[in-house]
N, C-alpha and C positions, 0 to 999 in steps of 0.2 A: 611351586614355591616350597621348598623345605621346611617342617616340621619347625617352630621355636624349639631350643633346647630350654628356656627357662619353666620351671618346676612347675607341676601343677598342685592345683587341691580340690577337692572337694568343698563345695560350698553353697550357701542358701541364695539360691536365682534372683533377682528382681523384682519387687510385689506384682502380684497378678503373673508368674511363670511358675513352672510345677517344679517342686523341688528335687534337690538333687540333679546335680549340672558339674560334666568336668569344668574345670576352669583353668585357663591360665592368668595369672595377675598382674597387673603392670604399677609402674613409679605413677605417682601423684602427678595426676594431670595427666596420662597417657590413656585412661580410661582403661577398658577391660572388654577380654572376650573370653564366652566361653560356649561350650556345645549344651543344649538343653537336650535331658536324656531322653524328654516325653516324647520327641517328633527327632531330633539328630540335627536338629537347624543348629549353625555355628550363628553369635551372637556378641554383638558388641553395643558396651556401656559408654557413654560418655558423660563426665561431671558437668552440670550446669549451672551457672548461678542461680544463689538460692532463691525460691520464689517470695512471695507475703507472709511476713510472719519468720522468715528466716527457715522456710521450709526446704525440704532437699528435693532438687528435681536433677532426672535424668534422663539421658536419650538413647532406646534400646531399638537397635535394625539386626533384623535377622535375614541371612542367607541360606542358600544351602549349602556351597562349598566355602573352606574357610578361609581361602587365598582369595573371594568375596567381599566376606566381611573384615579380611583386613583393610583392603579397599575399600571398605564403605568406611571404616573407622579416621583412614587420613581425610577423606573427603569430608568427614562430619569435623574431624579437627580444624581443617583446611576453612572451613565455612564459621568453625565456632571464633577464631581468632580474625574473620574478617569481620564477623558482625556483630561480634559479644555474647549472640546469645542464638539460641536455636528452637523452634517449637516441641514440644512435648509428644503431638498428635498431628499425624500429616493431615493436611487438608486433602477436600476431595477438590478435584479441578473444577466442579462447578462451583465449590464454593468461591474458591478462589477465583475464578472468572467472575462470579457477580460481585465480589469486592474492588475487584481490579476495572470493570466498565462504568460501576455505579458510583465509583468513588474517585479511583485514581486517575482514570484515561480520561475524563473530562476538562481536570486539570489541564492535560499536556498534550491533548490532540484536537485540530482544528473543526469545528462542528460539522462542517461537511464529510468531513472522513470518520470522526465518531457515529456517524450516522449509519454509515457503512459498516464498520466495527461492530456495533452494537447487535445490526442484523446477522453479522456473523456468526458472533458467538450466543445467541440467541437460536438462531436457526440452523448453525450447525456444530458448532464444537460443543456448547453443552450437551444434546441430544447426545450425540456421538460420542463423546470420551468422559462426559462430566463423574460416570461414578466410579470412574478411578483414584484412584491416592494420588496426589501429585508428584508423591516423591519415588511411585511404582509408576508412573507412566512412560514407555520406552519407545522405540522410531517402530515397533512392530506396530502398535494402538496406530500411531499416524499413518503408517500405510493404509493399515484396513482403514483407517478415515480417509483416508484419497479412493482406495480398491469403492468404497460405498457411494464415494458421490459419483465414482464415473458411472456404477449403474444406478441412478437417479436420474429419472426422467426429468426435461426440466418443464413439463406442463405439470402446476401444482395438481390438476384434478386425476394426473394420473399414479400420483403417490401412495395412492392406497389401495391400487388394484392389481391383481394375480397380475407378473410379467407376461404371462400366455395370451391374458389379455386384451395386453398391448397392442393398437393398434401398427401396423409396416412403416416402420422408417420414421419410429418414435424416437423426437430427438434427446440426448442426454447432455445433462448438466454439463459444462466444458470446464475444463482444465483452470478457467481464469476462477472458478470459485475453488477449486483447492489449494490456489497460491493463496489465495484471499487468505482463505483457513489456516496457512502454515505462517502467513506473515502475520496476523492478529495471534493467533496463539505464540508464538516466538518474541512478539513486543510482551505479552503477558506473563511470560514465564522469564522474562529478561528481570521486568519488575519482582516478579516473587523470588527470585533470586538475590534479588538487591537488596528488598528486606527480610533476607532470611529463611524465607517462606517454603523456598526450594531449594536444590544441591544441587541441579543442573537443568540445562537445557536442551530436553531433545529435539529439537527441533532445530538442533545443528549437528545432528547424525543423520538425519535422513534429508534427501534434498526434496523441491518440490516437485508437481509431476511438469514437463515440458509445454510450454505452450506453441500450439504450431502457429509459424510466421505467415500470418496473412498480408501481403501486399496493400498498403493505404492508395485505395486510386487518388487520379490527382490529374487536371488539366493539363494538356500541353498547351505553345504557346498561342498558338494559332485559336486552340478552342476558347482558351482564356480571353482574346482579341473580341473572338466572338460574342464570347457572353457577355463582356462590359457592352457591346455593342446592342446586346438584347436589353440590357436593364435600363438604359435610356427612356423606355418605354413604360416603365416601371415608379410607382410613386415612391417607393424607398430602396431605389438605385444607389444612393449612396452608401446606406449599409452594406449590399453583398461587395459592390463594387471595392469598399474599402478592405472587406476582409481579402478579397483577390491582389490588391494592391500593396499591403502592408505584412502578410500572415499573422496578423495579429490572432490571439484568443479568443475562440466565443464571447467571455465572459468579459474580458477587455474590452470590446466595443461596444458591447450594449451598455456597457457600465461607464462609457466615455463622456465627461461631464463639459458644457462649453465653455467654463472657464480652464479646461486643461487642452484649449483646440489654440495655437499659436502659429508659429513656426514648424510648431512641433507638435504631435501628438502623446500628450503626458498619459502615459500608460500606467499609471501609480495606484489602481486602481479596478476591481472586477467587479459584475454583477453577479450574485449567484442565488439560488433558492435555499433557505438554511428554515429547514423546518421547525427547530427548536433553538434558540440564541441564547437559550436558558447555559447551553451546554458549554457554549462559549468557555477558553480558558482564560482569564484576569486580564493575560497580555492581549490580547486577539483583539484589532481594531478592525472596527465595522459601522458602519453609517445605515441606517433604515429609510429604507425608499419608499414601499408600498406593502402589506400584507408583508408575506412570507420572504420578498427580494430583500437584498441586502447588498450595498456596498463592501467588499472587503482587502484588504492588501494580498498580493500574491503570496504566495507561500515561500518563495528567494528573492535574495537581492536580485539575481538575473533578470528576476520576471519584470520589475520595477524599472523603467526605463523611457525614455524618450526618443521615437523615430522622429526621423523629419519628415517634411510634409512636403511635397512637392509634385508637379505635374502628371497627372490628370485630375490627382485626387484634390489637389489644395480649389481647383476649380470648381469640380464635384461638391465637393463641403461647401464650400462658400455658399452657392445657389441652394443648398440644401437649409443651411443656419441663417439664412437672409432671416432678420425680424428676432430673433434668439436669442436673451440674453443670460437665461441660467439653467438652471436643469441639465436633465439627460439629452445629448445630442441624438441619440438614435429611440425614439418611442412608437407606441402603437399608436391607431386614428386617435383614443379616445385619452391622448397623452400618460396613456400607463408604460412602465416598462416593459420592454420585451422578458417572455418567459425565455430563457435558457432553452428547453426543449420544445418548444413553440417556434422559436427561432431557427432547430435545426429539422423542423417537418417545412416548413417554408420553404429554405433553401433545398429541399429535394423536389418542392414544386417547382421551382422557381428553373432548376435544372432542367426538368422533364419539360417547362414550357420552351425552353431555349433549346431544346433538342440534343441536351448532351450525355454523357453516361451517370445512368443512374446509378454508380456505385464510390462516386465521390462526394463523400459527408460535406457536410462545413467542415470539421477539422481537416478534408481534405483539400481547402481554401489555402489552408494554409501551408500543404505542402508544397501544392499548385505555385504560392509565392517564393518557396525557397528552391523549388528546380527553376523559374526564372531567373531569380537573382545568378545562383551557378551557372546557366546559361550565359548570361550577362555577362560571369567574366568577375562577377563582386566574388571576393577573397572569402572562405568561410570562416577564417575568425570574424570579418565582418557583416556578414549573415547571423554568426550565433547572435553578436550584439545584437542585430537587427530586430529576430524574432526573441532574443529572452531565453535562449537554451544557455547551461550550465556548463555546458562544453563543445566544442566543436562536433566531437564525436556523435551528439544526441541530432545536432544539424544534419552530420554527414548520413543516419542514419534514415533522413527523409527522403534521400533521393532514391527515386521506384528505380532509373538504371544509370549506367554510365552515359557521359555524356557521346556520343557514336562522332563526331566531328572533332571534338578533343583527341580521342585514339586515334582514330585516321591520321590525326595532324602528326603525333606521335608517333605513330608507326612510320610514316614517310619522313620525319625526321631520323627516324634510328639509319633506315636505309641508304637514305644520302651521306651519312656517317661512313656506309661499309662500300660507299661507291670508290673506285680506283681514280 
């Protein structure tokens, strides 16, 4: 960038800088830059409205090169006319994370994922980056905060001993808690941004690190056949049973209540564990069941939805709800709710009694139900309605492979095409 030709002077620095500074000066409202001669850092003024009292404040960033600090100077303009006013003193990122979790994100984020949030930047982005300036924070910091957790062991008791240490084929922290870290810190500097707090976001210069694609196992049909045929056997056959039938949610059908069992299965509705409901945001609707359970609304319209109820299950249900008139459709012997993760060590019993693969979750119940329905021949836009996905795409994304009978059929369709 070329030199300004406009004229310089000499003149007295900014309170608290050492005097004597070339300067160039600019029109009212354009602010000012100039070079401090004590260190050679190029430096830009911005006017701010006045503080208490009608006092004068202003806002001074220094770089080292000055094609820099003219950049910094539109960026602070660019920031001062979107939000009227600009801080004095950048904050350090931990302050501004414990402002932004303790105050702001409660407001606007759902208790169950505040819960998550909060361990984050607790357990790793203050540690890691808090005693930065917010407004000196750059995608170098985020890397070396990705570079650290990949070598972080993920057994806590081995976090504080020599790597030599280490015991062979000591497993590390996975890639799922650096997204974690890059998407909580990127909602939080979206916020300090909004109020001013920040000039940018870096954490849309650098991406996060890749997660490798693990395969969700998932019944075929036959094993599926099998296991309804095992749970007969079983005093709450109707719960696994339903989740193989429907792909419904974990949390949907333990939280399935008998005035929403009709025709239809009113899915309006999840069970989940919300350790604190204090956190709750104003809007957030929620119903208390027992201790720590909670009724809550999905998180989209999508999720919110009505299957129909039909053959084996609406039979299933029936013998199961004989006598039933309110409450929770699916409970424990001692009519408590089912716990969420109580419910998914079960169903890996439940598996291993029936003799199937032990590397199909519950949620992989419910993939298990949308490679049927595609088997079946049902349309995936009506599959997403089915299960509550937001798009087709997120459906199409459950099938583990193609369907091998569809391409055959296709392939011998092409041919008969190029027959004479």
């Amino acid at each position: 960038m070329p030199d300004d030709p406009r004229p310089r002077r000499r003149l007295q620095g900014p309170p608290g800088l050492s005097e004597g500074v070339e300067a160039m000066t600019r029109g009212k409202g354009e602010g000012s830059v100039y070079k401090r001669a004590s260190d050679g850092l190029w430096c830009v003024r911005i006017e701010l409205p006045p503080g208490p009292g009608g006092k004068r404040r202003t806002k001074v960033v220094c770089r080292r090169e000055k094609k820099d600090a003219l950049e910094q100077m539109d960026a602070l303009k660019a920031e001062l006319k979107k939000h009227g006013n600009l801080p004095t003193r950048s904050l350090t990122v931990e302050r501004w994370l414990r402002k932004w979790i303790d105050e702001i994100a409660p407001k606007e984020i759902r208790p169950k994922s505040y819960a998550a949030y909060k361990s984050t930047v607790d357990g790793w982005l203050i540690p890691l980056l808090g005693r930065h300036k917010i407004d000196s924070l750059n995608a170098d910091h985020v890397r070396e905060m990705f570079k650290h957790i990949a070598a972080t062991p993920k057994s806590q008791k081995l976090r504080g001993v020599d790597p030599k240490d280490w015991p062979e084929g000591t497993v590390m922290v996975g890639a799922d808690t650096a997204i974690k870290c890059h998407a909580v810190l990127s909602s939080a500097l979206k916020t300090a941004m909004r109020e001013g707090k920040a000039t940018r976001n870096v954490c849309e210069m650098v991406d996060p690190p890749r997660k490798a694609k693990v395969a969700q196992g998932s019944l075929t049909a036959i094993q599926a056949r099998q296991l309804l045929t095992h749970l007969t056997t079983r005093e709450d056959c109707a719960l696994w049973s339903a989740y193989i039938l429907t792909g419904a949610r974990r949390g949907e059908l333990l939280g399935l209540e008998v005035d929403r069992v009709s025709d239809v299965l009113d899915l309006s509705w999840q069970l989940l564990r919300i350790t604190d409901i204090t956190t709750a945001p104003a809007d957030y609707e929620y119903r208390h069941q027992q201790g720590t359970m909670y009724l809550t609304r999905p998180k989209s319209r999508s999720g919110t939805r009505e299957v129909p109820l039909v053959e084996p299950l609406r039979s299933i249900l029936a013998l199961h709800m004989q006598g039933m008139t309110d409450g929770l459709v699916f409970t424990r012997e001692d009519g408590s709710p089912w716990d969420p993760d109580t419910a998914t060590r079960t169903w890996a019993k439940v598996l291993k009694e029936a003799g199937m693969p032990s590397n199909v979750v519950l949620h992989g119940a419910r993939h298990t139900a949308v490679e049927m329905m595609s088997a079946a021949g049902v349309s995936w836009d009506d599959i997403k309605d089915l299960v509550g996905h937001s798009t087709v795409q997120m459906s199409l994304d459950y099938r583990s492979k193609p369907d091998q009978a569809r391409l055959t059929a296709a392939m011998e369709l092409n041919s008969r095409m190029l027959e004479g």
